[in-house]
PASEBA-1860 file (N, C-alpha, C; in nm, 3 decimals):
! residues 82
1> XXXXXXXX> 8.363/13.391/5.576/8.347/13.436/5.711/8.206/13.490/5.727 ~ 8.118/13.410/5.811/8.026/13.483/5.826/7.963/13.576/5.903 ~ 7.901/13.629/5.876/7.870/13.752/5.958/7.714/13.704/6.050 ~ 7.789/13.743/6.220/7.686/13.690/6.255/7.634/13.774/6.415 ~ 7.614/13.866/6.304/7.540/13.996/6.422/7.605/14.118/6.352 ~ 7.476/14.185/6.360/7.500/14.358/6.282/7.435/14.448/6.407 ~ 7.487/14.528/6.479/7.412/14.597/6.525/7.495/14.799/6.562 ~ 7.422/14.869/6.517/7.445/14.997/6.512/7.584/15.050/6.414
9> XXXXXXXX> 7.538/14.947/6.269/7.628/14.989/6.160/7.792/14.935/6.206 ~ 7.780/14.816/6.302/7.881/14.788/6.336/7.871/14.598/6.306 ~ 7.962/14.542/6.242/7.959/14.444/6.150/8.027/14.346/6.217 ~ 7.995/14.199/6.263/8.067/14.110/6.411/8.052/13.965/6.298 ~ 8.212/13.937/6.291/8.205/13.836/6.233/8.277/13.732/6.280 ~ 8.323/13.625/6.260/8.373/13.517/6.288/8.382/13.430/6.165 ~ 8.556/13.416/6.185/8.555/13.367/6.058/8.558/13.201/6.069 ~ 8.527/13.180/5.911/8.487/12.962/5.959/8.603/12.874/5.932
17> XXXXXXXX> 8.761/12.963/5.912/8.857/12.850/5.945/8.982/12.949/5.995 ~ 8.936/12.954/6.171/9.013/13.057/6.229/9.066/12.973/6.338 ~ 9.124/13.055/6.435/9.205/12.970/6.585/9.215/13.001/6.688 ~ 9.206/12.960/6.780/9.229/12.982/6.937/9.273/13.103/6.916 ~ 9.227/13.187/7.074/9.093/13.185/7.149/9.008/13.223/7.027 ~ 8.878/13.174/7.114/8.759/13.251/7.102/8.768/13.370/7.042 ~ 8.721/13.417/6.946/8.744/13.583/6.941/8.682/13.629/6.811 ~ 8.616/13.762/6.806/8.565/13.805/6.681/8.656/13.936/6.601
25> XXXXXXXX> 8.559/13.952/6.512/8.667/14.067/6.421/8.513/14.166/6.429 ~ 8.507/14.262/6.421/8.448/14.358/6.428/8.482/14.485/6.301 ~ 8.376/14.512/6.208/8.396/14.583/6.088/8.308/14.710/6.107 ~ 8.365/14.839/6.109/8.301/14.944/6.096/8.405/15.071/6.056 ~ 8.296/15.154/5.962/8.431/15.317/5.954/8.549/15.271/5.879 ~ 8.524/15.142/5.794/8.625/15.145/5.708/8.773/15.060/5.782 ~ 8.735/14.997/5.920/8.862/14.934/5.987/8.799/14.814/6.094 ~ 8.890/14.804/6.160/8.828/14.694/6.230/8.914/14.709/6.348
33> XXXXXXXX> 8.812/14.583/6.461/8.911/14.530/6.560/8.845/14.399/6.585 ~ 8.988/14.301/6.648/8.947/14.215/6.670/8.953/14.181/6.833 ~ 8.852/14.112/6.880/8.829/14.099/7.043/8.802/13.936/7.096 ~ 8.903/13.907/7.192/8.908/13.785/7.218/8.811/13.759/7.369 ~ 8.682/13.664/7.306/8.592/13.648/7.369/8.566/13.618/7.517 ~ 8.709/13.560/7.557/8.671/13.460/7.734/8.597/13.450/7.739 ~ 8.570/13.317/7.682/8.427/13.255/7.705/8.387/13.187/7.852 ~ 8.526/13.123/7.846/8.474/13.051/7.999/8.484/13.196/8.121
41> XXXXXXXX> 8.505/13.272/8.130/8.544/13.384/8.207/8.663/13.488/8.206 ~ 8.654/13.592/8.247/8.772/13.632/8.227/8.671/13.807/8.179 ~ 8.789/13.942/8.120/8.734/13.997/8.077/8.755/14.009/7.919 ~ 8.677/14.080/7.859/8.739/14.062/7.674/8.866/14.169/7.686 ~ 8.927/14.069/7.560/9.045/14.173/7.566/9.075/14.209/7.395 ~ 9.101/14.321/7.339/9.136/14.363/7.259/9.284/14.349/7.169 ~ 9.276/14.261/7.068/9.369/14.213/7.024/9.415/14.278/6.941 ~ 9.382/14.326/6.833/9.385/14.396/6.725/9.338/14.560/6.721
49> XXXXXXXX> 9.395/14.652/6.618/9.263/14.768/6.602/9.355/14.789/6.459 ~ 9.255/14.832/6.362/9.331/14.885/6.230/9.210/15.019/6.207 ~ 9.253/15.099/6.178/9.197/15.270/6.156/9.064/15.258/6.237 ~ 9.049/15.270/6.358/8.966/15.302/6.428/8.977/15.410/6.537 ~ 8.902/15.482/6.521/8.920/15.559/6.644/8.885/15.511/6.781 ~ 8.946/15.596/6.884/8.919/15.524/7.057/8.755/15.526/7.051 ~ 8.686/15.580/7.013/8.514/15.589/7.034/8.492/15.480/6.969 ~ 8.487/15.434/6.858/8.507/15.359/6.789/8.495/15.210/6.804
57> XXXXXXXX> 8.621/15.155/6.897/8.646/15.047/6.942/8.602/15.077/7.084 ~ 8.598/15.144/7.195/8.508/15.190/7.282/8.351/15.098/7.247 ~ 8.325/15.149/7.108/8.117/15.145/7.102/8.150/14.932/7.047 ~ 8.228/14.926/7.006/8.297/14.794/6.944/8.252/14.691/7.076 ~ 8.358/14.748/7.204/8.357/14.655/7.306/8.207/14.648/7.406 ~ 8.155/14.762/7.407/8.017/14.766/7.433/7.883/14.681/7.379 ~ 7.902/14.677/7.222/7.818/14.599/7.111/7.856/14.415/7.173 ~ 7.985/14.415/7.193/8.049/14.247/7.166/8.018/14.251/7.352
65> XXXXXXXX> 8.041/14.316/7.442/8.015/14.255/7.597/7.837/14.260/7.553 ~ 7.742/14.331/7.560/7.614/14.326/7.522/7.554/14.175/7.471 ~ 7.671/14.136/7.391/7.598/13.966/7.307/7.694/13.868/7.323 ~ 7.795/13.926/7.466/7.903/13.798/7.445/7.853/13.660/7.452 ~ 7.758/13.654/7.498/7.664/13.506/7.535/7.641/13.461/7.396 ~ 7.560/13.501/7.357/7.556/13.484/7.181/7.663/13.424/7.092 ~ 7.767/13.540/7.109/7.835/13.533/7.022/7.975/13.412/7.066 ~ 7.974/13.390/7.205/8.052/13.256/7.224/7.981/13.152/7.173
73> XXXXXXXX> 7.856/13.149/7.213/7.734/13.026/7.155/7.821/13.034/6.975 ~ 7.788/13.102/6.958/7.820/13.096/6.800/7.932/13.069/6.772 ~ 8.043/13.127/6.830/8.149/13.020/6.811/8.191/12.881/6.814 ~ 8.105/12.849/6.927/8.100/12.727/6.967/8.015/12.632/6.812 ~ 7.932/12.719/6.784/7.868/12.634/6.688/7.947/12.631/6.546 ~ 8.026/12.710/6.508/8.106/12.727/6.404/8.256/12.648/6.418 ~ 8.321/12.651/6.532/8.405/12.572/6.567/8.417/12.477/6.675 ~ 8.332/12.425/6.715/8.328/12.289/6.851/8.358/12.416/6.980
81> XX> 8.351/12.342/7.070/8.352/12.350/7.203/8.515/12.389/7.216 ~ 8.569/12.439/7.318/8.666/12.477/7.318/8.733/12.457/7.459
END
């Protein structure tokens, strides 16, 4: 799974044999969450959370709306078009 964007000690990955939707996993503080991208539109929505606090996944969804452009691009390039 590679990791493909680090920003403010907060770790955005996508893994390379994953599945519908769109969506990343997010690593920080020892837990994670995972957030499903709507790429074509829509708003992100929060799928997952394992030991995170609300600030936490709060600064999570802020980091992933900030590069959602990016980081759909990158999906797209890791798994086709969708």
């Amino acid at each position: 799974m590679p990791t493909v964007l680090r920003v403010d000690g907060y770790e955005i990955m996508i893994y390379l044999h994953d599945h519908l939707p769109a969506h990343v996993h997010v690593f920080v503080a020892g837990g994670e969450v995972v957030i499903n991208l709507n790429c074509r539109g829509g708003e992100l929505e929060i799928r997952e959370v394992y030991k995170l606090k609300a600030r936490e996944v709060r600064k999570a969804l802020e980091v992933v709306t900030e590069h959602r452009e990016l980081l759909c691009s990158m999906w797209r390039q890791i798994h086709g078009d969708f």
